[in-house]
C-alpha positions in Angstrom: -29.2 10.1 16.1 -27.1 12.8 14.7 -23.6 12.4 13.4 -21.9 14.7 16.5 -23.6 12.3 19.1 -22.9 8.8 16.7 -19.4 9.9 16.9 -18.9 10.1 20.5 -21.0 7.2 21.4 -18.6 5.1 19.4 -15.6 6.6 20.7 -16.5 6.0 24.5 -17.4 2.5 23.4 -13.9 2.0 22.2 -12.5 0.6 25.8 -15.5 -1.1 27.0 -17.3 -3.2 24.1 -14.3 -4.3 22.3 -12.3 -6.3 25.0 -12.9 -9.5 24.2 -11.2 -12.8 25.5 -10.1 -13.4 22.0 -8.4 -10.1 21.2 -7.0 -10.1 25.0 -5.7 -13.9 24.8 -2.2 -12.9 23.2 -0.5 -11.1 26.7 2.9 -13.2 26.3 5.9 -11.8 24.0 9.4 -13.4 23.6 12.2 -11.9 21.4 11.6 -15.2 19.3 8.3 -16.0 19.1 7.6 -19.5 18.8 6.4 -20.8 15.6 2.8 -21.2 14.7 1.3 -24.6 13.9 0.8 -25.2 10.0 -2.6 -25.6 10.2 -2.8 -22.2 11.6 -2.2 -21.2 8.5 -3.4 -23.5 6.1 -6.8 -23.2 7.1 -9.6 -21.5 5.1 -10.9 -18.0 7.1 -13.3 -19.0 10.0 -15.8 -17.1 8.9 -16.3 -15.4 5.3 -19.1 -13.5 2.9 -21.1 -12.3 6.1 -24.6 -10.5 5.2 -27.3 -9.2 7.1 -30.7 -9.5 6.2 -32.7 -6.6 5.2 -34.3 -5.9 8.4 -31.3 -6.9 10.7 -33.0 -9.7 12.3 -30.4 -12.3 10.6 -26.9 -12.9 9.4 -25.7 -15.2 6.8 -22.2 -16.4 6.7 -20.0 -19.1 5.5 -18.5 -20.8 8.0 -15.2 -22.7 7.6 -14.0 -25.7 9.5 -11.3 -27.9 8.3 -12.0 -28.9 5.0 -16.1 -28.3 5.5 -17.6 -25.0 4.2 -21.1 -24.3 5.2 -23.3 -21.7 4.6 -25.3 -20.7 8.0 -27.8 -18.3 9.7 -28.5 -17.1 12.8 -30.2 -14.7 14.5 -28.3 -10.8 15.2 -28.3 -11.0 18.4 -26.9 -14.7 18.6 -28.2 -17.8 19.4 -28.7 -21.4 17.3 -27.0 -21.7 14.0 -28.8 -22.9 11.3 -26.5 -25.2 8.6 -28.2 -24.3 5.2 -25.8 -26.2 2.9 -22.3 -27.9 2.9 -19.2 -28.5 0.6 -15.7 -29.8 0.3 -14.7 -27.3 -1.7 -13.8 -30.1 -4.6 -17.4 -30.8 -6.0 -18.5 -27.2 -5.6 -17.5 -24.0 -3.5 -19.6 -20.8 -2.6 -18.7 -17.7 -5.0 -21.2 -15.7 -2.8 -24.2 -15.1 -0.6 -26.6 -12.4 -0.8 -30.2 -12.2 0.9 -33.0 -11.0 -1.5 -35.8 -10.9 1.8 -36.0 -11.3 5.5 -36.2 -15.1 4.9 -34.6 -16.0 1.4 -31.3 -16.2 0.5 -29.8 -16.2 -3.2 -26.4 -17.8 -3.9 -23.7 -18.3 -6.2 -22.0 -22.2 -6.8 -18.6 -22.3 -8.5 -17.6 -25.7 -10.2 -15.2 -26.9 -12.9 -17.1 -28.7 -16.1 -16.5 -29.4 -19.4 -18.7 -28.3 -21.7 -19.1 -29.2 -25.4 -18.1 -26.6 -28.3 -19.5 -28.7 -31.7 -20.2 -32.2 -31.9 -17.2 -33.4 -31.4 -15.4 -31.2 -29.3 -15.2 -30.1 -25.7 -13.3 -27.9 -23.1 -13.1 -27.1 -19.2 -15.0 -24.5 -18.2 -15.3 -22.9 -14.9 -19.1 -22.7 -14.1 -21.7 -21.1 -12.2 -24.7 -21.7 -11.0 -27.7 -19.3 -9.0 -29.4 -20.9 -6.2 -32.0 -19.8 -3.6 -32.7 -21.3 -0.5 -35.0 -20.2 2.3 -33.3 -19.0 6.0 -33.8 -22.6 7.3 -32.1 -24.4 4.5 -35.7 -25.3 3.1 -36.9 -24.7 -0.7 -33.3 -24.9 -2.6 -33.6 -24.3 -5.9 -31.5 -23.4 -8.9 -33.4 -20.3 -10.2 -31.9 -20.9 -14.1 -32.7 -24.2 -15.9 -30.3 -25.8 -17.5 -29.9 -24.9 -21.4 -28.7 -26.6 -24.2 -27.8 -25.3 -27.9 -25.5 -23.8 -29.7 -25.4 -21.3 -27.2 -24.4 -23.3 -24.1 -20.8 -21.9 -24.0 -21.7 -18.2 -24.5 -23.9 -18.3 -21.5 -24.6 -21.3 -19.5 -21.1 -21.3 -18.1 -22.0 -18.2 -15.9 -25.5 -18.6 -14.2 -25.1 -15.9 -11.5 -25.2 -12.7 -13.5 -27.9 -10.4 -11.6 -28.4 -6.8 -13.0 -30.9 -5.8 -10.2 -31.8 -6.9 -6.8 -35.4 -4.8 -7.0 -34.6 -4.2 -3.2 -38.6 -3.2 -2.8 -40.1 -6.1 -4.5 -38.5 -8.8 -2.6 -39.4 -11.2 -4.7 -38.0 -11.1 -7.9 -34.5 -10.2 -9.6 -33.2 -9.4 -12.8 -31.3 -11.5 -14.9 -29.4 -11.1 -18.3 -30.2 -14.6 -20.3 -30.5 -16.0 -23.8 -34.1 -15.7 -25.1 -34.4 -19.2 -26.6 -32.1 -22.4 -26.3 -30.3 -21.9 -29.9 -30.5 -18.1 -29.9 -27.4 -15.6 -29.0 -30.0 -13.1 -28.3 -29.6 -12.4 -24.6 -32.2 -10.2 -23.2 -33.4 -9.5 -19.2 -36.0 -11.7 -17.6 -37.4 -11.1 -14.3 -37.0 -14.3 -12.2 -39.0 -15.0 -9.2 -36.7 -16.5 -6.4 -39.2 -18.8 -5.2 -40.2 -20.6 -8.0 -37.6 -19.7 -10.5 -40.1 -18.8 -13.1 -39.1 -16.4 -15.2 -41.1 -13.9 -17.7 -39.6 -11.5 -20.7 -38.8 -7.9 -19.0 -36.5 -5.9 -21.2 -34.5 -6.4 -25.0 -32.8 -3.2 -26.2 -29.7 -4.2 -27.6 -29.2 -8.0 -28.7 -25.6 -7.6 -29.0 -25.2 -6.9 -25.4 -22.4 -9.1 -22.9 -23.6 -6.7 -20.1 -27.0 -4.8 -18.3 -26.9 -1.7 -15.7 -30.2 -0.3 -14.6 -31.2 2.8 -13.3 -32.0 3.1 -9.3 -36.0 3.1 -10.5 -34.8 -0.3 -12.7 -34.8 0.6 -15.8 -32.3 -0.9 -18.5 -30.4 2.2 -19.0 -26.7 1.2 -20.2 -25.2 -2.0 -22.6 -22.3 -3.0 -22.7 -22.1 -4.9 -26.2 -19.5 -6.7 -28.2 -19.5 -7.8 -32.0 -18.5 -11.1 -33.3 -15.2 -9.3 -34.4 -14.2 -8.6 -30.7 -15.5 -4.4 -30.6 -16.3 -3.2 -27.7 -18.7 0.1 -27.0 -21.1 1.2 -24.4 -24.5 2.2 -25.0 -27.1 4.1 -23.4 -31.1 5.4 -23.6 -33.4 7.6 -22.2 -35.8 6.8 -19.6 -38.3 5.4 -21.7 -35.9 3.2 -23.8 -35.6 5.1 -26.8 -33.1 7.0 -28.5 -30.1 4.7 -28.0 -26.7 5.8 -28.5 -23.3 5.0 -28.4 -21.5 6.2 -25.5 -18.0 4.7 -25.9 -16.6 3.1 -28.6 -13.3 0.6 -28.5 -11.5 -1.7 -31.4 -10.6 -4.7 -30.5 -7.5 -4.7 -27.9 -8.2 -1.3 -27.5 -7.4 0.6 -24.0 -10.8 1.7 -22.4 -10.4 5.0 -20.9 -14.1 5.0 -19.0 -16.1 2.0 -17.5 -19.8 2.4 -15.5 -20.3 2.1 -12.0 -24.2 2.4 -12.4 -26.7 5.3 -11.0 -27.8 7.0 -8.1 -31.2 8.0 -7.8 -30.8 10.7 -10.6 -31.7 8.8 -13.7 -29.7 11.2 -15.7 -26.3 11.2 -13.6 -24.2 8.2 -14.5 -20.9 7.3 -12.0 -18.2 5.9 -14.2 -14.8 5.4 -13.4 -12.4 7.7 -15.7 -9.0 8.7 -15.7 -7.9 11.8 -13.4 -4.0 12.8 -13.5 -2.9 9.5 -14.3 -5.3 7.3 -12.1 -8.4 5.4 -12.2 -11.3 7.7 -10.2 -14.7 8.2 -9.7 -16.4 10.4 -11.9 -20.2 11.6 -12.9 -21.7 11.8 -16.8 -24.2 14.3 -17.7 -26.7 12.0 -19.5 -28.4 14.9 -20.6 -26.0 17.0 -21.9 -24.9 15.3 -25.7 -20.8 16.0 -24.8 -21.1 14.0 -21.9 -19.1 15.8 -19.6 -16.8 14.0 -16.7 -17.5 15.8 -13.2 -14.3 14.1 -10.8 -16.4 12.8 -7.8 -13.7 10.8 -6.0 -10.4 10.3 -6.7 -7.3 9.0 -4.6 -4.1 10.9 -5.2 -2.1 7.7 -4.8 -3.8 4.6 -6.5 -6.3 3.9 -8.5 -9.3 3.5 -8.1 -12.0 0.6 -9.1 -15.0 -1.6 -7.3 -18.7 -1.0 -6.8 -21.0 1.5 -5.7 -22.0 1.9 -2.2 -25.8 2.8 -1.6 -27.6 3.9 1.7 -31.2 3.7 2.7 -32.7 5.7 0.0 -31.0 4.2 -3.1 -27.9 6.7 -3.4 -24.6 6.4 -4.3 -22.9 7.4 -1.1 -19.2 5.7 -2.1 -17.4 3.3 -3.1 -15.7 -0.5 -2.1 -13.0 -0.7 -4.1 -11.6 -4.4 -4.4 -8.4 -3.4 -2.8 -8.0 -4.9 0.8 -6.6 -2.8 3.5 -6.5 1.2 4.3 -8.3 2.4 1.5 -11.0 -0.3 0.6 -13.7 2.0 1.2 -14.3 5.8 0.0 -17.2 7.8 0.9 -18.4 11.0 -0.6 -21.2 11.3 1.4 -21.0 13.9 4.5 -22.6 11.8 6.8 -21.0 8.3 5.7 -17.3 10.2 6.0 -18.9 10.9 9.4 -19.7 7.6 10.1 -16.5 6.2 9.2 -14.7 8.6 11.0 -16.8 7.8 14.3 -15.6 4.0 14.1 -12.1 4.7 12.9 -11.7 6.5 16.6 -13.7 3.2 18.1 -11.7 0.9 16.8 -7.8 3.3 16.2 -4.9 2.4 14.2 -6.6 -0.5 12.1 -8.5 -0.6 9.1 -12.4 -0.1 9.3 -14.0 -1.6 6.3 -18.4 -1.1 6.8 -19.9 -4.4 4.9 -23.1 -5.4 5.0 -25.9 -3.0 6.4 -29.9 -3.2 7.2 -31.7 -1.5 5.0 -32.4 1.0 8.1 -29.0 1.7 8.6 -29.3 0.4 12.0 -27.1 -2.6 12.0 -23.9 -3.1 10.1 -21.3 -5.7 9.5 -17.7 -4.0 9.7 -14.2 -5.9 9.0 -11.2 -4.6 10.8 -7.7 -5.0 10.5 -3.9 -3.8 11.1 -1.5 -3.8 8.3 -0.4 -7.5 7.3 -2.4 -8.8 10.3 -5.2 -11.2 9.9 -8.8 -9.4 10.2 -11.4 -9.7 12.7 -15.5 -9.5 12.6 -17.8 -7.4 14.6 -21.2 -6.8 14.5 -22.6 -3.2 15.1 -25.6 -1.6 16.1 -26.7 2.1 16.0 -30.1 3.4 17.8 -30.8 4.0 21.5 -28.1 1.2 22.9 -25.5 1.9 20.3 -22.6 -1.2 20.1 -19.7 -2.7 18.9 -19.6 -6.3 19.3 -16.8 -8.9 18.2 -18.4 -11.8 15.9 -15.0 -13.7 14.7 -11.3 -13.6 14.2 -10.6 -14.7 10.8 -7.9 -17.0 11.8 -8.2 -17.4 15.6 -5.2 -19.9 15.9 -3.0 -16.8 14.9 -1.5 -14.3 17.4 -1.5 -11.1 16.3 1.2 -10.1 18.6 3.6 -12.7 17.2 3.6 -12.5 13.8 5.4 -10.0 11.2 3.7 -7.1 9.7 4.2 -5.7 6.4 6.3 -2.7 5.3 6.2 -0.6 2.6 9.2 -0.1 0.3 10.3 1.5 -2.9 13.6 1.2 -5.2 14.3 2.3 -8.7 14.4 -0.7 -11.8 17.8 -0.6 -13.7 15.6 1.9 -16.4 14.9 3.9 -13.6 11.4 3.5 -13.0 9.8 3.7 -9.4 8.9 0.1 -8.1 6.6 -0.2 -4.7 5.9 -3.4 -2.9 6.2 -4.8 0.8 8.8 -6.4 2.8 8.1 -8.7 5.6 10.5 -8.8 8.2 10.6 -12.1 10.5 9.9 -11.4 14.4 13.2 -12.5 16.7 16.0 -12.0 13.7 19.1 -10.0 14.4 19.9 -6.8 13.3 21.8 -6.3 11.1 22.5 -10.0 10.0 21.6 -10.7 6.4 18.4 -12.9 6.3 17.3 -15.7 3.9 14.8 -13.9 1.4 11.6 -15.2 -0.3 10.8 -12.6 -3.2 7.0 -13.5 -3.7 5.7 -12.0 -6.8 1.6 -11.9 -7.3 -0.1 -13.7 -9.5 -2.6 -11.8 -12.3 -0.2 -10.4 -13.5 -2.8 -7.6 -13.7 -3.0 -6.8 -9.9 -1.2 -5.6 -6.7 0.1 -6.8 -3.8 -1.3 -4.7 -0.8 -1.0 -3.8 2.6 -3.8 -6.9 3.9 -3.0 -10.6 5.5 -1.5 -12.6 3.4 -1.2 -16.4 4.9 1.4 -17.6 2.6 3.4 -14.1 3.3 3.2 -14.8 6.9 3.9 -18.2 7.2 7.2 -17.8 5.2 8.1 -15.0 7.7 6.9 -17.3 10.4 9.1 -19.9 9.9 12.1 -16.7 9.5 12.3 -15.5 5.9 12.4 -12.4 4.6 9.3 -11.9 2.4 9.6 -9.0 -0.4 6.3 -8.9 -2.4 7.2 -6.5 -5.8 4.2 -4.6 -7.7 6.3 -4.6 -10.6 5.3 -2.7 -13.8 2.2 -4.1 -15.3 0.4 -4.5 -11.9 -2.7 -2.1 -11.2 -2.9 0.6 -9.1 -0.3 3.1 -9.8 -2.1 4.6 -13.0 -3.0 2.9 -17.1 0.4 3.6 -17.8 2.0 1.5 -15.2 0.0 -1.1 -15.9 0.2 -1.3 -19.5 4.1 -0.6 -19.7 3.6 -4.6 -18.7 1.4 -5.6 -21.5 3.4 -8.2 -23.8 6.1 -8.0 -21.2 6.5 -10.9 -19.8 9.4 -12.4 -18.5 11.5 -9.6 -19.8 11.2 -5.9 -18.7 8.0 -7.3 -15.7 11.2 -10.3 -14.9 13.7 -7.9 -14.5 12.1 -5.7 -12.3 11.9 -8.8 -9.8 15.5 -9.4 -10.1 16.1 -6.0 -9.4 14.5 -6.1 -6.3 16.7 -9.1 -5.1 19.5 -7.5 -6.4 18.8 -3.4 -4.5 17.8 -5.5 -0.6 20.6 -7.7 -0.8 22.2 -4.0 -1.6 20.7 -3.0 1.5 22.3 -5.5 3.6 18.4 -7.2 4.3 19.2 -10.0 1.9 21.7 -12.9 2.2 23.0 -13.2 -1.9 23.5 -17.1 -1.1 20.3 -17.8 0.7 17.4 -16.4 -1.6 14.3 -18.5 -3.0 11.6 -17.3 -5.2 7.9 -18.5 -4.6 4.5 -18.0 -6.8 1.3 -18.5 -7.6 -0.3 -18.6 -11.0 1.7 -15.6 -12.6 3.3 -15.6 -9.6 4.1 -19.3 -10.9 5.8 -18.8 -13.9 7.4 -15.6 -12.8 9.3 -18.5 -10.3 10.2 -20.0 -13.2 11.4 -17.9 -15.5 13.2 -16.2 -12.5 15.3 -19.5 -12.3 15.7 -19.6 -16.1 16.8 -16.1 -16.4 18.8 -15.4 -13.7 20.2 -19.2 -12.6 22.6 -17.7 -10.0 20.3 -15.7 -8.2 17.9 -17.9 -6.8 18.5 -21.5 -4.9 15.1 -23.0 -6.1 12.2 -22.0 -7.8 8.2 -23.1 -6.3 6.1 -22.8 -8.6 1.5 -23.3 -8.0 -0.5 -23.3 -10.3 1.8 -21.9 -13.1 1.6 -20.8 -17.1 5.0 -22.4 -18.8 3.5 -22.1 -22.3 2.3 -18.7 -23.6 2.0 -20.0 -27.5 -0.6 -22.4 -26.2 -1.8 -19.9 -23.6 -2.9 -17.3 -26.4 -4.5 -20.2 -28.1 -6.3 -22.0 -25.4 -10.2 -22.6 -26.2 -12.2 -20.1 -24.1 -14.6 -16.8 -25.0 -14.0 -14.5 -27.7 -13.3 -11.9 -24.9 -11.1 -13.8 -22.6 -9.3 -14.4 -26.3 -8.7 -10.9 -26.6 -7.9 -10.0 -23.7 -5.4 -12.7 -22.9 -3.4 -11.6 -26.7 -3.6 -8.0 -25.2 -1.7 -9.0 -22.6 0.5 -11.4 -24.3 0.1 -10.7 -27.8 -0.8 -13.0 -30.8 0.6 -16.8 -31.3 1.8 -16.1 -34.9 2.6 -12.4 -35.3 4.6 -12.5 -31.6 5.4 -16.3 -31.5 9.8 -15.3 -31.1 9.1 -13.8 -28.6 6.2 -15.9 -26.9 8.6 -18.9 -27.2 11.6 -17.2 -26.0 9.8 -16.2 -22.7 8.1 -19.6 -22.2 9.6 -21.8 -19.1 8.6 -25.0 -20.9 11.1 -24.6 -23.6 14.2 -23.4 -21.6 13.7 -26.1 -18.5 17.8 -26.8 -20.1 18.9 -23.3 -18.4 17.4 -24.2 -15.0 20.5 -24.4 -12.1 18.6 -25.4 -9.1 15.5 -27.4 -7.3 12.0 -26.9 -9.0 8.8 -27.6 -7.1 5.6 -28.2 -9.2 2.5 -27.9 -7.5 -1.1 -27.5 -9.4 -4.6 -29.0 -9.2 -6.4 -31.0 -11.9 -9.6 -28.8 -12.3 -7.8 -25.5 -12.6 -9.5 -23.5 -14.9 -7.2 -20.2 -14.6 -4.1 -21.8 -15.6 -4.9 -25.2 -17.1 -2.9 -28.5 -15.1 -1.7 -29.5 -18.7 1.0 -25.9 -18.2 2.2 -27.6 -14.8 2.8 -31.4 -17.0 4.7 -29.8 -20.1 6.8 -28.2 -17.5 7.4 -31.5 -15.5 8.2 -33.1 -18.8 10.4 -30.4 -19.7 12.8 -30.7 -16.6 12.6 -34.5 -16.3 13.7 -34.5 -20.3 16.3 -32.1 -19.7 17.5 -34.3 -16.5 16.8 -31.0 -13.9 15.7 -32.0 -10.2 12.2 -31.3 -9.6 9.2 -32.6 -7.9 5.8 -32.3 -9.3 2.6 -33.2 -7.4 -0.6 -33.4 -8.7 -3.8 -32.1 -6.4 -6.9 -34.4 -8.1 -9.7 -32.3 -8.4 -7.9 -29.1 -7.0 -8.9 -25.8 -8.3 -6.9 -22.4 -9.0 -8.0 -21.0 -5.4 -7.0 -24.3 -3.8 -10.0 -24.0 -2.4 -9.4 -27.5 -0.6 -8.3 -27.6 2.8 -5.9 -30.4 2.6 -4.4 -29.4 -0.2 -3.7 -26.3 1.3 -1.8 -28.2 4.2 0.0 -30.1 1.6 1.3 -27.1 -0.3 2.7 -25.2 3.2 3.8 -27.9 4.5 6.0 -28.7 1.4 6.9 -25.2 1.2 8.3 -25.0 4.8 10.4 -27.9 3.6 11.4 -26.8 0.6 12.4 -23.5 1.6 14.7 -25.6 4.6 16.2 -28.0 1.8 17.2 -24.9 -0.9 17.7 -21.7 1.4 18.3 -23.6 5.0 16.1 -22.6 8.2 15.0 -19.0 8.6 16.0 -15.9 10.4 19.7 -15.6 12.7 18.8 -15.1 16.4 20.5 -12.9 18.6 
């Protein structure tokens, strides 16, 4: 079918393919919509990860119900569900689902561990392992066997490391692992899925943390580290010879270029490099000894980052980027744009994200959503009877119609620098009245808060609260130097630009000055409390999840060499910087803190260790500050758990009541 006819075919589909019952179910408004049960939020995605199988016959999917994940198949078309394999999301949860034939299907298990460093000593780890089960949940294996040795931390934490999918073999796939049990030699091995054997299939460069093969799967580029934390990029010729460095960084220093991998030239390398100020898509001349950048992609607004999108053939067509919402997905290729362009007038005024596809093109997974609005599934189908078929609402106890979307706003920081973010206006308030505010600053801190659904966001406007989300500096997106004007910034210049924020929509007349909370998550965490530290009179109570409150010991925690370094080039060193790591530290200022503090974190979070979350508890109860501090046994840094998840909004809805009193003023 040609692109002109694909176009139209989906475009008359539009009115009579996508009205389901499901997306039709919502007729009712009110000027005050009622309020959505907790568990409407609370609960995990009904359906997540979905992938079709290379022919299109099947889809995989995890599958979400209460506090149960399970991986399942079915057939395209419909019919039975197969269960393949269960969790509770406290033992184990799935990191993600890929199939590697018609009938096999490789997987990645997350789970906390502890995992010895000498004889004597150990640390938590976050762990993963490779599986592969057949279609039918038969023949599960784990395709790496367990190692032990003086090695174990280096790379038996991470099991799931695949360099190649050798798409036309089927059988096999290519893996990056040590050579011996008490070796730090790493080198690629080609692993058969249904046996897990393994046999010897490239070295190159010992020293290397990283693989990326060439579209005919050859070991083309290594990314390598030293034992004193430097950092370069190599790369060879076709046959393996002549290696040479690429890229070359000192420890802690910025990295202007990073690979994306090949198309089907073998001498045309897509790497992400900077283009006026922002993060785009770019090819390298492998053949010419200057290696010269050729901009392929760029997007005038935000940067740019992700993984290459392939069709049929083995080219590089575009690009998913890791950013939810209306520019997740770039194409370069005329007929993908096409393509895209074709469902966008099918499906108008959301955001049309193409997942998973057969390898003939035929049949494709696409996620669509509208701005702050939960997400919904459809299955499509190109060839002679072209479709659009709803699989799933994410969160099908949700209303689309009743619930607040996202806007986008802007303001200038007291140094004048342009600040962008979101604000979530409740549904039923009135205008012009002043609302309760929630300023809800992201965790990372090296990330952004976008335009997608946001469940925490959305229940807090549920319940009537202003939501203002900040991308304060330091966040990604808006160029390198953003982001790194927030390196070794925190809780000052990255603090203030929250406070700011309060201070410029109360300003506005959005805000009530007497009725404003501040909530987080992990940086978002210990941005809550320092927000209460450093400005005591702004905010009426502080929630905090899974928050940092000691950034001495969080420069020195055990972990990698390269988490190490990374984790001082944010924060800087324990000794050289340790004034100023102190001074910006919530556990050693709990004395300054006005107002209610709410603790929250689980005992197998590996992101930001339970022990931050303890100190902090011990801090306020020694200083004589009212706080509570709950403990989630087992609980991990996603909160991965469903009734832990019910736990934490439900204490949320009643702490927000307690320190900022019930949401939005009605008319």
């Amino acid at each position: 079918m040609d692109n002109k006819n694909r176009r139209w075919i989906l475009k008359g589909m539009a009115g009579s393919c996508i009205a389901q019952p499901a997306l039709t179910a919502w007729a009712d408004t009110e000027a005050v919509p009622k309020q959505h049960p907790i568990e409407a939020f609370a609960r995990r995605p009904l359906m997540e990860r979905i992938a079709l199988s290379p022919n299109g016959e099947r889809l995989a999917a995890i599958i979400n119900n209460g506090s149960t994940s399970t991986l399942i198949t079915r057939a395209f078309t419909g019919g039975p569900v197969q269960s393949v394999l269960s969790t509770e999301n406290l033992e184990f949860n799935f990191k993600w689902i890929r199939w590697v034939n018609n009938d096999r299907l490789v997987l990645s298990l997350r789970f906390p561990s502890q995992r010895m460093i000498n004889v004597v000593q150990s640390i938590p780890t976050m762990e993963t392992r490779l599986m592969a089960v057949n279609a039918d949940g038969s023949n599960l294996i784990n395709l790496v066997k367990a190692k032990i040795g003086s090695n174990a931390l280096r790379w038996a934490a991470n099991q799931d490391r695949v360099i190649d999918w050798l798409p036309e073999d089927g059988k096999h796939i290519l893996m990056h692992l040590p050579n011996s049990e008490r070796s730090y030699t790493r080198v690629i091995f080609k692993i058969n899925v249904d046996t897990g054997e393994r046999v010897f299939y490239s070295g190159g460069r010992p020293e290397a943390v990283g693989w990326i093969t060439d579209r005919q799967h050859r070991a083309r580029v290594a990314m390598c580290m030293d034992e004193l934390g430097e950092y370069s990029i190599w790369v060879c010729n076709t046959d393996g010879s002549n290696w040479r460095v690429l890229r070359q960084y000192a420890p802690g220093a910025n990295h202007d270029l990073s690979v994306l991998g090949f198309g089907l030239d073998p001498e045309q390398l897509y790497v992400l490099a900077t283009h006026k100020g922002l993060s785009a898509v770019h090819t390298l001349d492998l053949r010419d000894p200057k290696y010269p950048l050729t901009l392929k992609l760029g997007d005038e607004g935000y940067d740019l980052d992700g993984s290459l999108i392939y069709d049929a053939r083995g080219e590089a067509v575009g690009i998913n980027t890791t950013r939810e919402g209306d520019s997740s997905v770039y194409f370069w290729d005329a007929k993908y744009k096409e393509w895209q362009k074709a469902l966008d007038e099918a499906l108008p005024n959301r955001f049309n994200q193409i997942g998973s596809v057969s390898g003939n093109g035929l049949r494709y997974v696409l996620r669509s959503s509208k701005t702050g609005l939960p997400a919904t599934w459809y299955l499509g189908e190109e060839g002679d009877n072209p479709s659009i078929k709803q699989l799933a609402q994410m969160y099908p106890e949700l209303n689309p119609s009743k619930l607040a979307v996202k806007q986008p706003i802007s303001y200038k920081a007291r140094d004048g620098l342009l600040i962008k973010g979101y604000l979530t206006h409740p549904l039923g308030a009135q205008k012009g009245k002043p609302l309760p505010l929630v300023l809800f600053p992201h965790g990372g801190p090296i990330s952004d808060d976008g335009p997608e659904f946001d469940e925490w966001v959305s229940f807090m406007a549920d319940r009537g609260y202003a939501v203002l989300q900040v991308n304060f500096r330091g966040s990604t997106g808006q160029g390198r130097a953003f982001m790194e004007a927030g390196l070794r910034r925190w809780g000052l210049e990255m603090q203030d630009d929250l406070t700011d924020a309060v201070a410029e929509f109360v300003k506005r007349g959005i805000a009530d000055p007497d009725r404003v909370a501040i909530v987080g998550a992990s940086y978002g965490g210990y941005a809550a409390l320092m927000g209460a530290i450093k400005t005591p009179k702004l905010f009426k109570g502080a929630f905090a999840f899974a928050p940092v409150t000691d950034l001495l010991e969080l420069t020195e925690e055990d972990g990698q060499d390269s988490s190490k370094e990374t984790m001082r080039r944010q924060l800087g060193h324990y000794r050289d910087d340790a004034e100023r790591l102190r001074a910006t530290s919530p556990r050693f200022h709990a004395d300054k803190i006005q107002v209610p503090i709410y603790l929250i974190h689980g005992t197998h979070d590996r992101q930001a260790m339970y022990r931050h979350s303890v100190w902090m508890a011990e801090a306020l109860k020694a200083a004589g500050k009212p706080h509570e501090f709950v403990t989630l046994e087992n609980g991990d840094h996603q909160l991965s758990h469903y009734p832990y998840r019910l736990r934490l909004f439900g204490d949320l809805e009643k702490f927000l009541a307690k320190t900022i009193g019930p949401g939005r003023i009605t008319s």
